[in-house]
DSSP file (Angstrom, degrees, kcal/mol; ACC not computed):
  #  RESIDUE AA STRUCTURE BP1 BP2  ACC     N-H-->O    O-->H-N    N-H-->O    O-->H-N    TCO  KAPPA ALPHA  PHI   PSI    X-CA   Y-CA   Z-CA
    1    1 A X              0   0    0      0, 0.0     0, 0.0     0, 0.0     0, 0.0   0.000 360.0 360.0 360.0 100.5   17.4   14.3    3.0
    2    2 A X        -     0   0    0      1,-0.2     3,-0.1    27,-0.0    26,-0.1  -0.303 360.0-168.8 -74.0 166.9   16.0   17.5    1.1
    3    3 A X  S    S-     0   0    0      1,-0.9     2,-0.2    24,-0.1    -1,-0.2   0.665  73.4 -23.3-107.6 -33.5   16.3   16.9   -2.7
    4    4 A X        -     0   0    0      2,-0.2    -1,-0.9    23,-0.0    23,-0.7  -0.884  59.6-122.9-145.4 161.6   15.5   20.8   -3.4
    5    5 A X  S    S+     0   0    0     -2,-0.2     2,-0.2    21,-0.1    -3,-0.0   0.180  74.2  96.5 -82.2  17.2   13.7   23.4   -1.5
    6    6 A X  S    S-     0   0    0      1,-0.1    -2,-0.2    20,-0.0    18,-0.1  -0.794  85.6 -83.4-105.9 160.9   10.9   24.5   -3.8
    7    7 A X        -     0   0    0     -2,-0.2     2,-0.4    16,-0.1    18,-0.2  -0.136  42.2-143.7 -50.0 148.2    7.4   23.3   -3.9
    8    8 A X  E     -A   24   0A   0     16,-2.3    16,-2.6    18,-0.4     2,-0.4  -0.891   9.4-159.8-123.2 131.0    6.5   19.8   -5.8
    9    9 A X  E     -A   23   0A   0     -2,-0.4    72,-1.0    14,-0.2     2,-0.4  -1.000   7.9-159.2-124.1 126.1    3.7   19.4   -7.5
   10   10 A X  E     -A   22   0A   0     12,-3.5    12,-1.9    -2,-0.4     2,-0.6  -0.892  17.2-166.0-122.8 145.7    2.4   16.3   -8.3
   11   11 A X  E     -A   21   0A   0     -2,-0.4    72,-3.0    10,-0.2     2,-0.5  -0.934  17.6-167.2-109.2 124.9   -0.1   14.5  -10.9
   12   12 A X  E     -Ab  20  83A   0      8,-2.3     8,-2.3    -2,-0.6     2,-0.6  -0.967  14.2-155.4-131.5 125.6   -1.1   11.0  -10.1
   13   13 A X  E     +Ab  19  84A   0     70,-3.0    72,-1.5    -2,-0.5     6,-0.2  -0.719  23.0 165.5 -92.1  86.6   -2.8    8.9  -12.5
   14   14 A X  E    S-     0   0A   0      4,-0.9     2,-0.3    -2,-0.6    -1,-0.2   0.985  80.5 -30.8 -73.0 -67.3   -4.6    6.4  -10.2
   15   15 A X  E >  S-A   18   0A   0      3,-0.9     3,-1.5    -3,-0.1    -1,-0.3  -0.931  74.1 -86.8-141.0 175.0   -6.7    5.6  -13.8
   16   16 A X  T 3  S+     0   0    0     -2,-0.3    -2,-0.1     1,-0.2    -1,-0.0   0.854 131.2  39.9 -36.2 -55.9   -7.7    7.4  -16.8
   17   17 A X  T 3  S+     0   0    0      1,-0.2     2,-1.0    -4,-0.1    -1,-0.2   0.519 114.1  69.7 -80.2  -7.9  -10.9    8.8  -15.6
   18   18 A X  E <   +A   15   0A   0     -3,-1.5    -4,-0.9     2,-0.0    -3,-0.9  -0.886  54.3 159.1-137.7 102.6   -8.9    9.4  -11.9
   19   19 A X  E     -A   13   0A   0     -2,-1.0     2,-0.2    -6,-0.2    -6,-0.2  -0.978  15.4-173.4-119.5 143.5   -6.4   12.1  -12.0
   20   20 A X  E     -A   12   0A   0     -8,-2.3    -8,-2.3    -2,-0.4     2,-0.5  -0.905   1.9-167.0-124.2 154.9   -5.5   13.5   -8.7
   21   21 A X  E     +A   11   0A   0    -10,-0.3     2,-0.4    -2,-0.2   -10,-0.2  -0.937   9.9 171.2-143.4 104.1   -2.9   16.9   -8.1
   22   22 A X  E     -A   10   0A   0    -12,-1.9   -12,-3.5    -2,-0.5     2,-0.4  -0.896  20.1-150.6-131.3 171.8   -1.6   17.9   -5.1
   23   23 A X  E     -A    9   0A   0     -2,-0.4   -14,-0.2   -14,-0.2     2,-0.2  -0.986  16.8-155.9-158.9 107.3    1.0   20.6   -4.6
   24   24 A X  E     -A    8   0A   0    -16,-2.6   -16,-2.3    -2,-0.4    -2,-0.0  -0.721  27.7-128.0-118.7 147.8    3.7   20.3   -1.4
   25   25 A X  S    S-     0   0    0    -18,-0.2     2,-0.3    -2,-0.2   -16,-0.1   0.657  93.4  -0.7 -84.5  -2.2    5.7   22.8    0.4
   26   26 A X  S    S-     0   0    0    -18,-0.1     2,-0.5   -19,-0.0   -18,-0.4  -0.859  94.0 -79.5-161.1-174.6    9.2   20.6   -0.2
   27   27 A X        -     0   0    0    -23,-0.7     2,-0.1    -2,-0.3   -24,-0.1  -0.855  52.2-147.1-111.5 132.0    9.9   17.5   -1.7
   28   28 A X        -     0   0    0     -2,-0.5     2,-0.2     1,-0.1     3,-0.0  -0.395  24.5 -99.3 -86.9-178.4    8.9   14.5    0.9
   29   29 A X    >>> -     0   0    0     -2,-0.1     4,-1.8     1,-0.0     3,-1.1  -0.551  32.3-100.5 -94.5 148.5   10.5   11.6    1.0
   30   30 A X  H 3>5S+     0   0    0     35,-0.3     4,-4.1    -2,-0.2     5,-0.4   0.777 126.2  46.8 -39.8 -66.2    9.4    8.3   -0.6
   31   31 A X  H 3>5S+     0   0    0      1,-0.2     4,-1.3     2,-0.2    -1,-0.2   0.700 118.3  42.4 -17.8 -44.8    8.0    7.0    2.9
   32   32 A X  H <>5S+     0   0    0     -3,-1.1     4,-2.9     2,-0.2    -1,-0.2   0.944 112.4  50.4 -87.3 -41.7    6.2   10.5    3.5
   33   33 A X  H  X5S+     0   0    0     -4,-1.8     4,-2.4     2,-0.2    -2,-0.2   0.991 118.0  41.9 -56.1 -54.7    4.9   10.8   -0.1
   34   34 A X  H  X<S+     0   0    0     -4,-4.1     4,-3.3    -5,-0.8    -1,-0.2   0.999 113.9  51.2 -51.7 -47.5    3.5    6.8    0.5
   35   35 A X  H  X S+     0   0    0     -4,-1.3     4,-2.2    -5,-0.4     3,-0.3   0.954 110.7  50.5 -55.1 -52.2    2.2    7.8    4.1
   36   36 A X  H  X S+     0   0    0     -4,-2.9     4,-2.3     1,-0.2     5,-0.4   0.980 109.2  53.2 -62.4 -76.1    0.3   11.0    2.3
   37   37 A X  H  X S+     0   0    0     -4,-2.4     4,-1.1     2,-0.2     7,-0.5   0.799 112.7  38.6 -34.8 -29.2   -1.4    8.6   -0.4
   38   38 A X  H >X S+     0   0    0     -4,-3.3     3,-1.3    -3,-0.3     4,-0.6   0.848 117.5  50.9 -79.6 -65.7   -2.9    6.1    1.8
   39   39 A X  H 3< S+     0   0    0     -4,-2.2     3,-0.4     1,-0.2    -2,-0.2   0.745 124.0  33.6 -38.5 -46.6   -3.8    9.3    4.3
   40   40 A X  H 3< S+     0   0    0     -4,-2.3    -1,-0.2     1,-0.2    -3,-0.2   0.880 129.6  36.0 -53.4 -55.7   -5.4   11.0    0.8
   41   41 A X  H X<  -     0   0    0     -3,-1.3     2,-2.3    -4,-1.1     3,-1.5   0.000  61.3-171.6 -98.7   9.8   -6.6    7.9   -0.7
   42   42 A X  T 3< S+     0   0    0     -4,-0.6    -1,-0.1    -3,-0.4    -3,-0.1   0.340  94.0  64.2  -3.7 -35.0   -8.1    5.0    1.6
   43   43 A X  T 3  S+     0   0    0     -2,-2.3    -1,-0.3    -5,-0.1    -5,-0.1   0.756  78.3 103.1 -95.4  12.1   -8.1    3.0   -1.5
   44   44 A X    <   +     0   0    0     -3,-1.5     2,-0.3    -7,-0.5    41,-0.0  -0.364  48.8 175.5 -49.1 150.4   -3.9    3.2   -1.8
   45   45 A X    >   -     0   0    0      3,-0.0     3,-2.7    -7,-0.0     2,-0.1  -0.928  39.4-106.2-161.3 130.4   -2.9    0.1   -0.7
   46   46 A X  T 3  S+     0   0    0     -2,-0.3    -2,-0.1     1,-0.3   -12,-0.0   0.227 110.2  70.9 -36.5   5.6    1.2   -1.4   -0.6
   47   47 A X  T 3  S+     0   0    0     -2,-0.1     2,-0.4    41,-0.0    41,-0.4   0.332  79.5  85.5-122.4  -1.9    0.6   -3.5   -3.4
   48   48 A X  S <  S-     0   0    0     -3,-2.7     2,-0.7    39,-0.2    39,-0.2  -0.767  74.2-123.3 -89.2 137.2    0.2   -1.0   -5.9
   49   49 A X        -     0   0    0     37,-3.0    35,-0.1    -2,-0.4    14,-0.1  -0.608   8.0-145.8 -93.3  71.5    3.0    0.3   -7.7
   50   50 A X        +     0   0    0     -2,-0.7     2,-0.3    12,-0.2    35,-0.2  -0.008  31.8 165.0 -18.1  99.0    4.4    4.1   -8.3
   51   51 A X  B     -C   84   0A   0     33,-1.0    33,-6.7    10,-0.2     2,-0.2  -0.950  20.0-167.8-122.5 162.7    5.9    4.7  -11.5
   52   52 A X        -     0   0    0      8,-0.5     2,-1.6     9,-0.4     8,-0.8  -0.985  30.5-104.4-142.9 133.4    6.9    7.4  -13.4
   53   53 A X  B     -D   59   0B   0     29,-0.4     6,-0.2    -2,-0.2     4,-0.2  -0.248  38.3-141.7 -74.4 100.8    8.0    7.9  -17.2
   54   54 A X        -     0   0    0     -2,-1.6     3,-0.2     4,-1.5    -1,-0.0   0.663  27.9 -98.1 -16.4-176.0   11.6    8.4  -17.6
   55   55 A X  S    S+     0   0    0      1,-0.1    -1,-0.1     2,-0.0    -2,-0.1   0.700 125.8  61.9 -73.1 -27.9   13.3   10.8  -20.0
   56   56 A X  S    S-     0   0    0      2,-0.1    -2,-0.1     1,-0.1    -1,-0.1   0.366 126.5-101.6 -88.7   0.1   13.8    8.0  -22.2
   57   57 A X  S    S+     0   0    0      1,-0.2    -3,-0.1    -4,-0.2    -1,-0.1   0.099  77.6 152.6  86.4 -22.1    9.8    7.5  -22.5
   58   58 A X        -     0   0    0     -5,-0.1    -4,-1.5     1,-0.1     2,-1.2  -0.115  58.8-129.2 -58.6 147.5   10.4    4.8  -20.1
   59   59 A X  B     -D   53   0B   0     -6,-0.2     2,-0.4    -3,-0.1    -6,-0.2  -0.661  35.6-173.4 -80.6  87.0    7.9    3.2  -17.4
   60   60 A X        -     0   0    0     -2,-1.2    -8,-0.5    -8,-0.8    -7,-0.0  -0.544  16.4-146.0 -88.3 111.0   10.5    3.4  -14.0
   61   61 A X        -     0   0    0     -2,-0.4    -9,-0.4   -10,-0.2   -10,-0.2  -0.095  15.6-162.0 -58.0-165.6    8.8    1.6  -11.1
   62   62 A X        +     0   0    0    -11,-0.1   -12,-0.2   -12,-0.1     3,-0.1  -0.417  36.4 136.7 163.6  95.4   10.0    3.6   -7.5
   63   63 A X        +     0   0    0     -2,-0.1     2,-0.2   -14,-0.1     3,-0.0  -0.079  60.9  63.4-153.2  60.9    9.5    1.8   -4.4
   64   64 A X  S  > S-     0   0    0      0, 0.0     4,-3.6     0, 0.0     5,-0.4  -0.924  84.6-117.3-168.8 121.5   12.6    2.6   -2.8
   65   65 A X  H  > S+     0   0    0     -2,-0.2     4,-1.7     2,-0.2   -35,-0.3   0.792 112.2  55.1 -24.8 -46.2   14.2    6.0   -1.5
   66   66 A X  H >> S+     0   0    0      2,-0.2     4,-0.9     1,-0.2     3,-0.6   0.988 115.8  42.8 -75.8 -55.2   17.3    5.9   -4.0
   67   67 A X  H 3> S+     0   0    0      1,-0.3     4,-1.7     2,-0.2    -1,-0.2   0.656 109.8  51.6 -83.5 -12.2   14.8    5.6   -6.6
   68   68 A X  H 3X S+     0   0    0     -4,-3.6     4,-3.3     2,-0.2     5,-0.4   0.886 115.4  46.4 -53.2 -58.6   12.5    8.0   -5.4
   69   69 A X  H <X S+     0   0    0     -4,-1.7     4,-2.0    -3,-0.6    -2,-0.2   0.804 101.9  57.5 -67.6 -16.7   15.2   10.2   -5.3
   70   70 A X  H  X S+     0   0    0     -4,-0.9     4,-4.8     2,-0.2    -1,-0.2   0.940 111.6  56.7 -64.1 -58.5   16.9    9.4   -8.9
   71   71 A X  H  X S+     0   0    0     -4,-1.7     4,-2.2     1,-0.2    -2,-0.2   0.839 105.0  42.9 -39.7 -54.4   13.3   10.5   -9.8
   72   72 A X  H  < S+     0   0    0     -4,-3.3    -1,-0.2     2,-0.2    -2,-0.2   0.947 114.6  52.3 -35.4 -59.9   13.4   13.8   -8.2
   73   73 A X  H >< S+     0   0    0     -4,-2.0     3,-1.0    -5,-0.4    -2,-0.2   0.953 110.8  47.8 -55.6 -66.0   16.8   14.3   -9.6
   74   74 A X  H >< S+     0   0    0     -4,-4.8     3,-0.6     1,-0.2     2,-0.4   0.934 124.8  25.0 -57.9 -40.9   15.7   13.5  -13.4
   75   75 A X  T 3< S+     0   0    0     -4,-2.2    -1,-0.2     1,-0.2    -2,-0.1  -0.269  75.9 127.9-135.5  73.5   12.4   15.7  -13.7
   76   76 A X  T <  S+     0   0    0     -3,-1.0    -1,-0.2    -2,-0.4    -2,-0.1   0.608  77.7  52.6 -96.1 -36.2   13.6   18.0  -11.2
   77   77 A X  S <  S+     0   0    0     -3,-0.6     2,-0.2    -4,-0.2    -1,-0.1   0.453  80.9  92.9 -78.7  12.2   12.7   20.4  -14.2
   78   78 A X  S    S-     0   0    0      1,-0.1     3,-0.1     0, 0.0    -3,-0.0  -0.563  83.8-118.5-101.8 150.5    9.1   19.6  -15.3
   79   79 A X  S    S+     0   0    0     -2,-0.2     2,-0.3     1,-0.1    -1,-0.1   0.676  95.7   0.2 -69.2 -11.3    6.3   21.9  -13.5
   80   80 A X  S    S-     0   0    0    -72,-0.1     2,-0.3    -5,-0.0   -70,-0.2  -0.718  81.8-112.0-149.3 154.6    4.7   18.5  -11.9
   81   81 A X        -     0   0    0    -72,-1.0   -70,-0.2    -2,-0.3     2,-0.2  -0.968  19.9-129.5 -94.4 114.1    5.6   14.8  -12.0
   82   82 A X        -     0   0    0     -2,-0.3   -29,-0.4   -72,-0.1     2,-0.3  -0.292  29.3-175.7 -85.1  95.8    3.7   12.4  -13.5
   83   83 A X  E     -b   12   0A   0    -72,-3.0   -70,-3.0    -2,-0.2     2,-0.3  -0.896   8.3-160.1-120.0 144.5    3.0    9.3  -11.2
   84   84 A X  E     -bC  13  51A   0    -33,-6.7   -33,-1.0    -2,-0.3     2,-0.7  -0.681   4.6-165.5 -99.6 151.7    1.2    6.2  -12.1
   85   85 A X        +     0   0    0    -72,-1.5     2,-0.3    -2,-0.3   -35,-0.1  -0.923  23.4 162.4-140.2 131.7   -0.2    4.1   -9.8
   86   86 A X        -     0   0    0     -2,-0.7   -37,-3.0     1,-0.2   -71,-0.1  -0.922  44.0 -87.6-147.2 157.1   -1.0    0.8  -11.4
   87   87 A X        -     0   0    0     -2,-0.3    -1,-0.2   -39,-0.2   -39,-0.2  -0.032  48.7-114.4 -51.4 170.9   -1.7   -2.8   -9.9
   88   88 A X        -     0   0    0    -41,-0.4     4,-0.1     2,-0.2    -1,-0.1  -0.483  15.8-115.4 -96.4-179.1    1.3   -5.0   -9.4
   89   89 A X  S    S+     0   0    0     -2,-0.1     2,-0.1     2,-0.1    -2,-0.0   0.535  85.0  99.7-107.7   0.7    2.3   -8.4  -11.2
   90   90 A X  S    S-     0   0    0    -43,-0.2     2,-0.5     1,-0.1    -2,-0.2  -0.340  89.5 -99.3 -91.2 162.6    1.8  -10.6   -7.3
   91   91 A X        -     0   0    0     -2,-0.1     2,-0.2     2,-0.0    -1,-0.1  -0.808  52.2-137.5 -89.2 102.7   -0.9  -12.6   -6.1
   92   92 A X    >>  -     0   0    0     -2,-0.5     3,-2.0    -4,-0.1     4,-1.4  -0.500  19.0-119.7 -85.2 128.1   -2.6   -9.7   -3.7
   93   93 A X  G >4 S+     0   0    0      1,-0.2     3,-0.5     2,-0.2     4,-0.1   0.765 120.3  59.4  -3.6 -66.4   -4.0  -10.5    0.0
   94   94 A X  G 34 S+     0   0    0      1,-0.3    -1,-0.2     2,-0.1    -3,-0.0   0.549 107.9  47.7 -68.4 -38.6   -7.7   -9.0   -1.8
   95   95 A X  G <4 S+     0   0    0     -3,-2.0    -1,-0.3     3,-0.0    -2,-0.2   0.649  91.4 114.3-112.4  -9.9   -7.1  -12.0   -4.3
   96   96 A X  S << S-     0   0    0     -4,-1.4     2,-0.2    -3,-0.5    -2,-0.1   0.573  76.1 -77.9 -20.7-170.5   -6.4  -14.8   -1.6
   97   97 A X        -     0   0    0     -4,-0.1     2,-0.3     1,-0.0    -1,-0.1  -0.449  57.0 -94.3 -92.4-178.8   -8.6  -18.0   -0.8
   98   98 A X        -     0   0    0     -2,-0.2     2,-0.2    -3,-0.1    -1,-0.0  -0.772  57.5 -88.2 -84.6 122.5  -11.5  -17.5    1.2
   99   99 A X        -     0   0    0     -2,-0.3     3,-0.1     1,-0.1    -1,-0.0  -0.408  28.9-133.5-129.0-155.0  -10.9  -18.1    5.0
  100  100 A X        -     0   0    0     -2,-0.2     2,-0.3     1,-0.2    -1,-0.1   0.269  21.9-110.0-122.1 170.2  -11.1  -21.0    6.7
  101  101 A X        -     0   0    0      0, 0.0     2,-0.3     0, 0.0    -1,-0.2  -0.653  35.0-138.8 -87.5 146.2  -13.0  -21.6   10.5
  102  102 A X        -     0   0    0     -2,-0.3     2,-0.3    -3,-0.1    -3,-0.0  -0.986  26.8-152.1-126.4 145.5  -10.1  -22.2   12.9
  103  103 A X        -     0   0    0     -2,-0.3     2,-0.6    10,-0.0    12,-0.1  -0.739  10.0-116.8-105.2 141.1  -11.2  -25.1   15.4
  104  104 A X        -     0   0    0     10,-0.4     2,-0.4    -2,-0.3    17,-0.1  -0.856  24.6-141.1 -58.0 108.6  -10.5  -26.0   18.6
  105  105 A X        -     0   0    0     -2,-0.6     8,-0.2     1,-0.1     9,-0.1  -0.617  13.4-163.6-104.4 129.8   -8.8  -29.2   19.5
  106  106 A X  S    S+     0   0    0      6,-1.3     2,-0.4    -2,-0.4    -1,-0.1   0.885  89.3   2.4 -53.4 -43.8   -9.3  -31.5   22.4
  107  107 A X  B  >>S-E  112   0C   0      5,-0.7     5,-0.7     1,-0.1     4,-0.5  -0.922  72.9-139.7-149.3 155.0   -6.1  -33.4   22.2
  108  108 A X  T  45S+     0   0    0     -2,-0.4    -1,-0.1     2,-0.2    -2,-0.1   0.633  94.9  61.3 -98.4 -30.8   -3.8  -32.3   19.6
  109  109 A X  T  45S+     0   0    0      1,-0.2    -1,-0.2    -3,-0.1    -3,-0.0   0.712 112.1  36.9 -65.8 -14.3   -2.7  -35.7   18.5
  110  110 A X  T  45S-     0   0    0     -3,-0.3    -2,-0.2     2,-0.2    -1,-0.2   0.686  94.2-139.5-112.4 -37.2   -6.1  -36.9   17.4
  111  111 A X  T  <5 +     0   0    0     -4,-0.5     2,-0.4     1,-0.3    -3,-0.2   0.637  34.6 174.9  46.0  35.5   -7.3  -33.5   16.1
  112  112 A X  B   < -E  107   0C   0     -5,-0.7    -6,-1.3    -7,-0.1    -5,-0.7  -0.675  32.0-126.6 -68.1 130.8  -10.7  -34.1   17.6
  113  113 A X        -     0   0    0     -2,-0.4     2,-0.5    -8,-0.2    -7,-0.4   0.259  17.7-131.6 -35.9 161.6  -12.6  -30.9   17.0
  114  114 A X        -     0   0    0     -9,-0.1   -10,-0.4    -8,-0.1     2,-0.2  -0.963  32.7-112.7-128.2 118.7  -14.2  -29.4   20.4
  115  115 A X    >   -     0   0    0     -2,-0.5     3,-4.0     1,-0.1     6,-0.3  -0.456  12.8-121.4 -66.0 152.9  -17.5  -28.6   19.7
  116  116 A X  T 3  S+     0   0    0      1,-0.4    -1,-0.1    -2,-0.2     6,-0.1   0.807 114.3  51.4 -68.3 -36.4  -18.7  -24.8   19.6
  117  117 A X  T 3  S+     0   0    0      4,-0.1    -1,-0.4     2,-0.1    -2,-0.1   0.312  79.1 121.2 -89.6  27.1  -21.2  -25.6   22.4
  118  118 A X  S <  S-     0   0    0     -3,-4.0     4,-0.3     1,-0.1    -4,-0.0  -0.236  72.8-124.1 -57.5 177.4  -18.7  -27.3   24.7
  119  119 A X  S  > S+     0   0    0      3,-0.1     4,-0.8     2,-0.1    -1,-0.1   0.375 110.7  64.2-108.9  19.1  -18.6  -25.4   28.1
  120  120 A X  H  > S+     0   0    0      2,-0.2     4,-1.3     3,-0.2    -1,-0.1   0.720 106.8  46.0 -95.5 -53.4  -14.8  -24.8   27.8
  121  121 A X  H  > S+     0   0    0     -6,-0.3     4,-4.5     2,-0.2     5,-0.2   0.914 111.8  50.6 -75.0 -31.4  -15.7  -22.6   24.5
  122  122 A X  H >> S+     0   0    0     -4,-0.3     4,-1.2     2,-0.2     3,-0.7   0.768 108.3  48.7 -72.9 -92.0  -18.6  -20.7   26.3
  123  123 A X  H >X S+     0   0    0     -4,-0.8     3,-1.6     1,-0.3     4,-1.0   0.589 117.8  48.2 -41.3 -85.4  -16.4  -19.7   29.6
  124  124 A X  H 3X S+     0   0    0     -4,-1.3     4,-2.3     1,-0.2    -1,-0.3   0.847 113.9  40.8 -26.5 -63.3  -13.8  -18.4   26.6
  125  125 A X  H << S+     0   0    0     -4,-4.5    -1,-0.2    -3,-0.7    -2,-0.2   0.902 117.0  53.7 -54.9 -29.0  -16.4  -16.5   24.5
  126  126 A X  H << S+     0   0    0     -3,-1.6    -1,-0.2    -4,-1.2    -2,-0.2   0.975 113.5  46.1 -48.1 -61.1  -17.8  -15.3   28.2
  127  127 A X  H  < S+     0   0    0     -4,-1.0     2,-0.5    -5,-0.3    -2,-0.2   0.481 102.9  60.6 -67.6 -14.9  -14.3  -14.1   28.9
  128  128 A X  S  < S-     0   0    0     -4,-2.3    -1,-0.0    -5,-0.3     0, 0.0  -0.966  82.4-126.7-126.1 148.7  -13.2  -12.3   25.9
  129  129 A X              0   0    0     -2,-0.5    -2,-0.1     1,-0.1    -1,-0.0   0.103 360.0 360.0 -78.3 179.3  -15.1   -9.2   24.9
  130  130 A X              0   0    0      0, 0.0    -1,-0.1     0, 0.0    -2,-0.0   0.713 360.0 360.0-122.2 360.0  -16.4   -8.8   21.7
């Protein structure tokens, strides 16, 4: 689903001091444009958010095709479009608890722990590579 055939040029404000420009031979699709940033960017991550400022001066999020495409549609005339890419307002993977040892249990009703030098855990650790 083309939106136009001419080259897109885009400016992406990652942060002030990190402005990035790249310049595409058609307009991708939200999905290819995301797929390009992580390939481009290792530190893109799905939990950051793509917006871009509306006609109206407004800050439009776009993490959906139709709205990728409303976007196209609206500043289909500017010589680039101006995307931010700015944290989100969720509790991130990155920001989790720390985690935890997972144990091995002898009988499941007791939760008795198996200790790590049992010889049931060694013939496991033998058996799977590392």
């Amino acid at each position: 689903n083309k939106i136009n055939n001419k080259m897109s040029s885009f400016k992406i404000y990652f942060s002030e001091n990190n402005i990035r420009r790249i310049r595409l031979g058609e307009s991708p699709s939200y999905e290819q444009f995301i797929e390009l940033l992580q390939d481009l960017y290792p530190k893109f991550h799905p939990e950051l958010i793509v917006k871009y400022i509306d006609v109206d001066g407004d800050k439009i999020c776009v993490d959906t095709q139709l709205e990728w495409e409303e976007m196209m549609m609206e500043l289909a005339g500017e010589s680039s479009i101006k995307l931010f890419v700015e944290e989100g307002n969720g509790q991130y993977f990155k920001d989790g608890p720390e985690p935890e040892p997972v144990k091995f249990y002898a009988d499941e009703a007791t939760k008795e722990a198996i200790d790590v030098a049992n010889e049931y855990i060694a013939q496991f650790q033998e058996a799977v590579p590392e």
